[in-house]
DSSP file (Angstrom, degrees, kcal/mol; ACC not computed):
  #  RESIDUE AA STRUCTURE BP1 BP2  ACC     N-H-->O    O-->H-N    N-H-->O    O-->H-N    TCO  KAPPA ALPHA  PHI   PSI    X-CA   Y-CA   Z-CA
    1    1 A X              0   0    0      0, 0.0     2,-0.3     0, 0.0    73,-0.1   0.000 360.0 360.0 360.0 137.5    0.0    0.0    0.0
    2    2 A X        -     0   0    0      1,-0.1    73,-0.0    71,-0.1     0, 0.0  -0.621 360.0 -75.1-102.4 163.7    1.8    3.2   -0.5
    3    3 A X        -     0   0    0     -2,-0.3     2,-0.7     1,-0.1    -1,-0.1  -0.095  39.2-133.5 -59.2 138.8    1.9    6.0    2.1
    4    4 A X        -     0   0    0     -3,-0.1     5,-0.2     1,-0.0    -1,-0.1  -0.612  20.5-120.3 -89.6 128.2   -1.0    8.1    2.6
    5    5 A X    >>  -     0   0    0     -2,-0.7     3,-2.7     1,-0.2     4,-2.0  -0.384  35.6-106.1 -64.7 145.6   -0.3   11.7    2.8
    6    6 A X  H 3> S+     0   0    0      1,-0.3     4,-1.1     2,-0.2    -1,-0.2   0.691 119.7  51.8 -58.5 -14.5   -1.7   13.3    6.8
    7    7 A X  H 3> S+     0   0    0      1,-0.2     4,-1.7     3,-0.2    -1,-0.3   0.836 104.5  43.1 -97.7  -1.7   -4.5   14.8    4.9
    8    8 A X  H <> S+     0   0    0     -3,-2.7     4,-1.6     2,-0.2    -1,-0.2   0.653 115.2  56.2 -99.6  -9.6   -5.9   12.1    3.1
    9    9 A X  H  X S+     0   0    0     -4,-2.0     4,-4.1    -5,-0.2    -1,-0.2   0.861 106.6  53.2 -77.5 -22.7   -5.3   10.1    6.7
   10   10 A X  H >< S+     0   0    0     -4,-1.1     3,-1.8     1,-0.2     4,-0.4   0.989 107.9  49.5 -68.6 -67.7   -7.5   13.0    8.4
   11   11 A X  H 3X S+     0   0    0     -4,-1.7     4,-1.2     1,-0.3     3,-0.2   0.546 107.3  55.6 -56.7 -19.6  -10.2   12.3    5.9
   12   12 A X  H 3X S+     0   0    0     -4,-1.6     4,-1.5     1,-0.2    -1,-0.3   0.972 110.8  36.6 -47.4 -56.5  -10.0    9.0    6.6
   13   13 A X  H << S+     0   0    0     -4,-4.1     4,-0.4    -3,-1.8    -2,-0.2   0.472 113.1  68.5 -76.1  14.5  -10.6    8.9   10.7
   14   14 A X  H >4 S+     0   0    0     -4,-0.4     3,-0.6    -3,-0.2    -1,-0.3   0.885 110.3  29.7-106.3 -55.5  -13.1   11.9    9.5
   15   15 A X  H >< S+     0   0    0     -4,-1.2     3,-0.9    -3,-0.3    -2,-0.2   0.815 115.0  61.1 -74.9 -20.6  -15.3    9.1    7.8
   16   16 A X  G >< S+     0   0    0     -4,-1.5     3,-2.6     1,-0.2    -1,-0.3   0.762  76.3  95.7 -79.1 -13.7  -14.4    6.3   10.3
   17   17 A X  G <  S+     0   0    0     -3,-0.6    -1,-0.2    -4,-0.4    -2,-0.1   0.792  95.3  26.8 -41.5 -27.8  -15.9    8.3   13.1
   18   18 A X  G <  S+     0   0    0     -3,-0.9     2,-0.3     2,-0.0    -1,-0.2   0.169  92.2 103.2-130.3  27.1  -19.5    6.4   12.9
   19   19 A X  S <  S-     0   0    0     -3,-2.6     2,-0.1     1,-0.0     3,-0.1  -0.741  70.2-127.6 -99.2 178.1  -18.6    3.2   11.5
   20   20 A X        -     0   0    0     -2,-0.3    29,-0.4     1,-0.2     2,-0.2  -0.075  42.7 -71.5 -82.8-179.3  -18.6    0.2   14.4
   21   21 A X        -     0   0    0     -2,-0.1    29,-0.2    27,-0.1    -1,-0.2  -0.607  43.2-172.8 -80.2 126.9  -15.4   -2.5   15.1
   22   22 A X  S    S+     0   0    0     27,-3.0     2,-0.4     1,-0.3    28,-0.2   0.430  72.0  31.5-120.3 -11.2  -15.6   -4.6   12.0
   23   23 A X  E     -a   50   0A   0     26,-1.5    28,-0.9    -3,-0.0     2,-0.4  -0.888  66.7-161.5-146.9 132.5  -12.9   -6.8   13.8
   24   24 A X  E     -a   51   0A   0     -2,-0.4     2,-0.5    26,-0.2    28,-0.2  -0.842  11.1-146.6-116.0 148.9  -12.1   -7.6   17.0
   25   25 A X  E     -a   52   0A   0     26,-2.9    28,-1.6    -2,-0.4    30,-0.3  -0.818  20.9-168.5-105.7 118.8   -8.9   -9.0   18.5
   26   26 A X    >   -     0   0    0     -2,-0.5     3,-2.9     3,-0.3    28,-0.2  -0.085  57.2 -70.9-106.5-160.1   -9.3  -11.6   21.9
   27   27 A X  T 3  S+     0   0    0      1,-0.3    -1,-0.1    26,-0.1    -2,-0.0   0.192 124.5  76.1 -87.1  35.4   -6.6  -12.8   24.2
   28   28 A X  T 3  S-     0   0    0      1,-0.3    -1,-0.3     3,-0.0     6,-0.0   0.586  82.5-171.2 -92.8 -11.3   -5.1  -15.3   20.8
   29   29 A X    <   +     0   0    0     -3,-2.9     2,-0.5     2,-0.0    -3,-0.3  -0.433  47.5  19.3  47.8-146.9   -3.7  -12.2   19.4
   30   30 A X  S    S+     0   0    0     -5,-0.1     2,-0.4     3,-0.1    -5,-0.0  -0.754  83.6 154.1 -66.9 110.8   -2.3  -12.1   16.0
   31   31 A X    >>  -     0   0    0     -2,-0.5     4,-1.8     0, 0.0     3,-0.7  -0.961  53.7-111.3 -11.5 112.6   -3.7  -15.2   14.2
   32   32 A X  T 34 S+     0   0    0     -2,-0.4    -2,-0.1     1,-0.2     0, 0.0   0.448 119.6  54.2 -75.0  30.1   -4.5  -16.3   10.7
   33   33 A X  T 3> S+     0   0    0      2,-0.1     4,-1.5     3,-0.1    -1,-0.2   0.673  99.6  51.3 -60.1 -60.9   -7.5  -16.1   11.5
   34   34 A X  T <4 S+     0   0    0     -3,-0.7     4,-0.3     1,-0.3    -2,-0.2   0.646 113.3  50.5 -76.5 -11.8   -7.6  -12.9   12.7
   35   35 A X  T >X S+     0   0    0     -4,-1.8     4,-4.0     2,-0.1     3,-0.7   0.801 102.1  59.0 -93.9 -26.7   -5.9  -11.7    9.3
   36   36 A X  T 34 S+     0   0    0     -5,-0.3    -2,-0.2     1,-0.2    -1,-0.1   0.532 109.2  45.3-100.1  32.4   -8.2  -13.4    7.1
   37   37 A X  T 3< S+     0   0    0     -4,-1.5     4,-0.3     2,-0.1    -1,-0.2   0.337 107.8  52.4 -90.5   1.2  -11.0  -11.6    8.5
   38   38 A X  T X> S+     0   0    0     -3,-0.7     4,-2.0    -4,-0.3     3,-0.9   0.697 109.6  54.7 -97.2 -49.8   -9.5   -8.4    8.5
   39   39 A X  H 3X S+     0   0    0     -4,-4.0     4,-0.7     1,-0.3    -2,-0.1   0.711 107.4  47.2 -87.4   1.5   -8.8   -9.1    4.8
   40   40 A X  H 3> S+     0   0    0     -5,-0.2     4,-1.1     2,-0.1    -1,-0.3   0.692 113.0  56.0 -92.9 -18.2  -12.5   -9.9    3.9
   41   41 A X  H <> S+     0   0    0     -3,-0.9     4,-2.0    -4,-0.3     5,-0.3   0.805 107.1  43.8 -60.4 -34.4  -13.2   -6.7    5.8
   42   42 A X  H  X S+     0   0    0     -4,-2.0     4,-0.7     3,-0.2    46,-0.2   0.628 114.2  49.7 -91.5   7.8  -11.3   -4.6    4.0
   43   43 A X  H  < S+     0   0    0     -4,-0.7    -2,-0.2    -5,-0.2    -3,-0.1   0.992 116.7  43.6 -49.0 -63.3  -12.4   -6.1    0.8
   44   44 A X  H  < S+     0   0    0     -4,-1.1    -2,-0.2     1,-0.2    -3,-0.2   0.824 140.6   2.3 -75.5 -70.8  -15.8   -5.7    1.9
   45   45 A X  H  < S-     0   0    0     -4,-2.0    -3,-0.2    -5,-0.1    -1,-0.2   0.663  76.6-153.8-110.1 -22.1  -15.7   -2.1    3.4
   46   46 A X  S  < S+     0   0    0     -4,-0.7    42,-1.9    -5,-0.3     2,-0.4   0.331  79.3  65.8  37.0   5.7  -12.1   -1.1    2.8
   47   47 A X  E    S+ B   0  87A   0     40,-0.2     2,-0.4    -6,-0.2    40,-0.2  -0.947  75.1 163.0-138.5 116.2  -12.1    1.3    5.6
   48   48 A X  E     - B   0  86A   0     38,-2.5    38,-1.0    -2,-0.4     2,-0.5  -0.889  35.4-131.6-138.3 151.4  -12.5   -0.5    8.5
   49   49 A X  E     - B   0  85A   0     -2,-0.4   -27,-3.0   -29,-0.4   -26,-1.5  -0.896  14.2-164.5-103.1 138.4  -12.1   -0.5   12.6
   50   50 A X  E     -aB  23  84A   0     34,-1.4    34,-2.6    -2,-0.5     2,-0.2  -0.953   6.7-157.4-139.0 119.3  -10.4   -3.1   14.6
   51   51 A X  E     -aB  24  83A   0    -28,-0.9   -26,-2.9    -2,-0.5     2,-0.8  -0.528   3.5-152.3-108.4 129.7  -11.0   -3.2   18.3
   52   52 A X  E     +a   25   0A   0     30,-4.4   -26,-0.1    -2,-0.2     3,-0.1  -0.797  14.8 177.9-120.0 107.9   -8.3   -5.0   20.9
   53   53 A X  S    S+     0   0    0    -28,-1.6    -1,-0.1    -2,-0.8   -26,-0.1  -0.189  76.9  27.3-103.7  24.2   -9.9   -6.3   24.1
   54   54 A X  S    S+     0   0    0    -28,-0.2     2,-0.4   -29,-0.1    -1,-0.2   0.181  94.9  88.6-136.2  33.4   -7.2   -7.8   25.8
   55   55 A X        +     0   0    0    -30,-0.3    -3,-0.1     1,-0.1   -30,-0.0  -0.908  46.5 164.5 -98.2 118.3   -4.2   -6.0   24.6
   56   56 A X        +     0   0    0     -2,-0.4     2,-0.3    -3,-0.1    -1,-0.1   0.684  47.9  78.6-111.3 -29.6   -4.0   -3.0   27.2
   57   57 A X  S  > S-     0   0    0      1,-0.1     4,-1.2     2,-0.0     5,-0.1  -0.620  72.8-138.0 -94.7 154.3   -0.4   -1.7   26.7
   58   58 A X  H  > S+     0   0    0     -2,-0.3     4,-1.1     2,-0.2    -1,-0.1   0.668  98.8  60.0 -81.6 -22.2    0.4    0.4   23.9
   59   59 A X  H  > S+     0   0    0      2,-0.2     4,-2.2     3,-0.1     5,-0.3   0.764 105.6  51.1 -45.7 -54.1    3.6   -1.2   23.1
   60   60 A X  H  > S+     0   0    0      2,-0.2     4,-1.9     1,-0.2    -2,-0.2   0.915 113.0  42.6 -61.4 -44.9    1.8   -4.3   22.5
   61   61 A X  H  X S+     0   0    0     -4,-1.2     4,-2.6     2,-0.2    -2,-0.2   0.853 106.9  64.9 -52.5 -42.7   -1.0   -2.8   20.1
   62   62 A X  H  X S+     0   0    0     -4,-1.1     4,-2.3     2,-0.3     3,-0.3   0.933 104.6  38.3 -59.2 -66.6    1.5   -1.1   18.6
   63   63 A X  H  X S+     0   0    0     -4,-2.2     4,-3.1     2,-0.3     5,-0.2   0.942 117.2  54.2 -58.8 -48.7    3.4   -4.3   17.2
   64   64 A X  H  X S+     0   0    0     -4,-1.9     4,-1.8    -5,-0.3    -1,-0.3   0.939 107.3  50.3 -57.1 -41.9   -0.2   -6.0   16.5
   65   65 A X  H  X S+     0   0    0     -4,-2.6     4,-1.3    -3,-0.3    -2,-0.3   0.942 112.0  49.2 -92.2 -49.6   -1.2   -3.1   14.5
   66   66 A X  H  X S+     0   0    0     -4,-2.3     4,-4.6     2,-0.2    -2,-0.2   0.914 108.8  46.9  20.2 -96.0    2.1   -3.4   12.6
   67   67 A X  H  X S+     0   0    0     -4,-3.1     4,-2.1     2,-0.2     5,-0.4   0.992 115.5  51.6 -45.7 -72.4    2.0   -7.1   11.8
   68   68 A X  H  X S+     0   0    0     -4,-1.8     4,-1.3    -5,-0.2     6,-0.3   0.852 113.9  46.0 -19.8 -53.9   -2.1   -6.5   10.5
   69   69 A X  H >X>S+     0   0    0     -4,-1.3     4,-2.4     2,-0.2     5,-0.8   0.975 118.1  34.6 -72.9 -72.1   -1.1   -3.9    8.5
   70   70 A X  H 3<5S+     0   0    0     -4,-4.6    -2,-0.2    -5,-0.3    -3,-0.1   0.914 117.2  56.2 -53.6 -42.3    2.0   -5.4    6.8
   71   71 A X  H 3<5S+     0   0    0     -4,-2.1    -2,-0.2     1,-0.2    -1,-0.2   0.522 121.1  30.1 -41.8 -36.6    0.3   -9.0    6.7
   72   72 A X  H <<5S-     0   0    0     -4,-1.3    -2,-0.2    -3,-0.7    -1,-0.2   0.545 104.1-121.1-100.7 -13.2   -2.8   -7.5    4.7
   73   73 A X  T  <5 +     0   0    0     -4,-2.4     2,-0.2     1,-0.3    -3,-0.2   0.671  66.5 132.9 109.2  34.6   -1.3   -4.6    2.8
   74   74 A X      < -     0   0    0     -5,-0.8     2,-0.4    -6,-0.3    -1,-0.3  -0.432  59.5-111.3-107.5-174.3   -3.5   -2.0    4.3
   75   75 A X  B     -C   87   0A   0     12,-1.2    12,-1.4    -2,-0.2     2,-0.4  -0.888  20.5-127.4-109.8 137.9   -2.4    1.3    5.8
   76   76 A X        +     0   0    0     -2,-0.4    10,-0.2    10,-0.2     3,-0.1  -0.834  32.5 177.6 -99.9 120.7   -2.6    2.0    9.8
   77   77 A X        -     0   0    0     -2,-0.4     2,-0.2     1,-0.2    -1,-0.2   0.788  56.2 -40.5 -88.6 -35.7   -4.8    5.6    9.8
   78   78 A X        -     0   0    0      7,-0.2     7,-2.1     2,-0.1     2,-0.3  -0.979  39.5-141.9-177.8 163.5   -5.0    5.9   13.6
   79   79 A X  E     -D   84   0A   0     -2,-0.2     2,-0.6     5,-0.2     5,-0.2  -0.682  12.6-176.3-163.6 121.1   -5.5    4.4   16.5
   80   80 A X  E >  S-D   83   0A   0      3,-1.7     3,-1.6    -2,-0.3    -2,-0.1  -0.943  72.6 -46.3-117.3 111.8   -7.7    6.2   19.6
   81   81 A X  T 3  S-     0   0    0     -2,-0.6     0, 0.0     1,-0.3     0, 0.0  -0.278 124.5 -12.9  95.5-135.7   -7.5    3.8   22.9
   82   82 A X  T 3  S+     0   0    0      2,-0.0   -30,-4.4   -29,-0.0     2,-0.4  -0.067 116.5  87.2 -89.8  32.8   -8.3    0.1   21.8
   83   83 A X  E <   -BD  51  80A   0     -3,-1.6    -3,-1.7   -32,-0.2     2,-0.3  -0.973  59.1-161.4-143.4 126.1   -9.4    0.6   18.6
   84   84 A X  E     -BD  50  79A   0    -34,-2.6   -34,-1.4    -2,-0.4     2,-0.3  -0.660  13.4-131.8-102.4 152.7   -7.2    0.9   15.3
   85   85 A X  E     -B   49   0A   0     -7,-2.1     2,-0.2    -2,-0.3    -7,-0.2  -0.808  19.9-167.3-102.2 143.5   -7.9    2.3   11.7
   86   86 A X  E     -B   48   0A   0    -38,-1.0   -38,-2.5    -2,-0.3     2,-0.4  -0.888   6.7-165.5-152.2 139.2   -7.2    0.6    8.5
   87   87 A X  E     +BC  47  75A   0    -12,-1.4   -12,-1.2    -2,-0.2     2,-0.5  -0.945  15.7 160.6-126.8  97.5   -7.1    1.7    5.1
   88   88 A X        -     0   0    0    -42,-1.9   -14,-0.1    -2,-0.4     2,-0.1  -0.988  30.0-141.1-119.9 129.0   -7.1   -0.4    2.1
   89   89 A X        -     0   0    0     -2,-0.5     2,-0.3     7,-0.1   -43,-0.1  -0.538  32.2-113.7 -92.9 168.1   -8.2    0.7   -1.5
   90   90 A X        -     0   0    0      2,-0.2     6,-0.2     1,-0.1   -47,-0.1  -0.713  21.4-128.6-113.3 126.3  -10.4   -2.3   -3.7
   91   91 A X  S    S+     0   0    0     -2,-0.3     2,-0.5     4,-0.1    -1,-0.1   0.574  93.9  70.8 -59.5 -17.1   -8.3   -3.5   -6.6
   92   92 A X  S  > S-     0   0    0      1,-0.1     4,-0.9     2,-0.0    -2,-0.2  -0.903  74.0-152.2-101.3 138.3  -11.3   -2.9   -9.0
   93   93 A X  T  4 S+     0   0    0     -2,-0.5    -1,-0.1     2,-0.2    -2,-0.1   0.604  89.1  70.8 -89.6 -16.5  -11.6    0.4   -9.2
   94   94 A X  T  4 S+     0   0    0      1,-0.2    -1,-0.1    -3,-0.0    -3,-0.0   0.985 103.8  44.8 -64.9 -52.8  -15.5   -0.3  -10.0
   95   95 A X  T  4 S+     0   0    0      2,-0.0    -1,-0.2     0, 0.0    -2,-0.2   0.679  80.4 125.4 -71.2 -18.5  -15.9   -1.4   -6.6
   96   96 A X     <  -     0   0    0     -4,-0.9     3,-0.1    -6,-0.2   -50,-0.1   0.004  32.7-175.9 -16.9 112.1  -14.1    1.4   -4.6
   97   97 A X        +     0   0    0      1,-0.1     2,-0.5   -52,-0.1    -1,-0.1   0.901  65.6  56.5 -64.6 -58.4  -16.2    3.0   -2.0
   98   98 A X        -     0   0    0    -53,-0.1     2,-1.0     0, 0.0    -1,-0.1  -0.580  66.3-156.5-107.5 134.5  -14.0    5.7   -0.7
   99   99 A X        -     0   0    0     -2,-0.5   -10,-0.0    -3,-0.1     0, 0.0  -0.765  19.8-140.0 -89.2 105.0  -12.5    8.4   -3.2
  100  100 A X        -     0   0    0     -2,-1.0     2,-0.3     1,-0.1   -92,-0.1  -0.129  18.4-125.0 -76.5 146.5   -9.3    9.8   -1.4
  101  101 A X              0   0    0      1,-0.2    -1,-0.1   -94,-0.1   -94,-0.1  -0.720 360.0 360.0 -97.0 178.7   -9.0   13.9   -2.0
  102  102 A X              0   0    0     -2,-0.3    -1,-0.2   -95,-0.0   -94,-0.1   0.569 360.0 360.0  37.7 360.0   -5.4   15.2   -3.7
C-alpha cells in the first residue's frame, strides 16, 4: 500500500468516526485467523475499525497493528484507545467506495 499523505489520513478517521469495530482482537492475538478476517473486511468495506480487548499496553498494540497492517497490505490511519484504523483501496476500481482527495 503506499503511504498516505496526513491529509488524506484525516479524511479517513473523518469518515471512520461512525462506523462500528468490524474486527475484534481476543486474548489469541495475531492469528490467521484474525488476518483473514481483517482481509475480507477490508475487501468488503475497505475502511475498517479493529477493536483490541485484551491487549492493554500500547507497546503491545503497537506491534499487532504493525503485523495487520504489513500481513494485509493496508495502511494504519489511527489508533484512539483500543481501537485501530485501517485503510485499504479495492483492486477494481469499479468497486471502490471511498475516493481519497489530492
Amino acid at each position: 500500500m503506499k503511504n498516505l499523505k496526513s491529509s488524506q489520513m484525516k479524511y479517513l478517521r473523518g469518515l471512520a468516526h461512525s462506523l462500528k469495530p468490524t474486527v475484534i482482537v481476543g486474548q489469541k492475538g495475531f492469528t490467521e485467523a484474525l488476518v483473514k478476517s481483517t482481509e475480507e473486511a477490508l475487501d468488503r468495506h475497505e475502511l475498517i475499525k479493529v477493536k483490541f480487548i485484551d491487549f492493554k499496553e500500547k507497546k503491545v498494540k503497537n506491534e499487532l497493528v504493525e503485523a495487520i497492517a504489513n500481513s494485509t497490505g493496508s495502511s494504519k490511519v489511527g489508533m484512539i484507545g483500543h481501537i485501530a484504523l485501517f485503510y485499504r483501496q479495492h483492486v477494481d476500481p469499479e468497486k471502490r467506495k471511498i475516493v481519497l482527495p489530492g
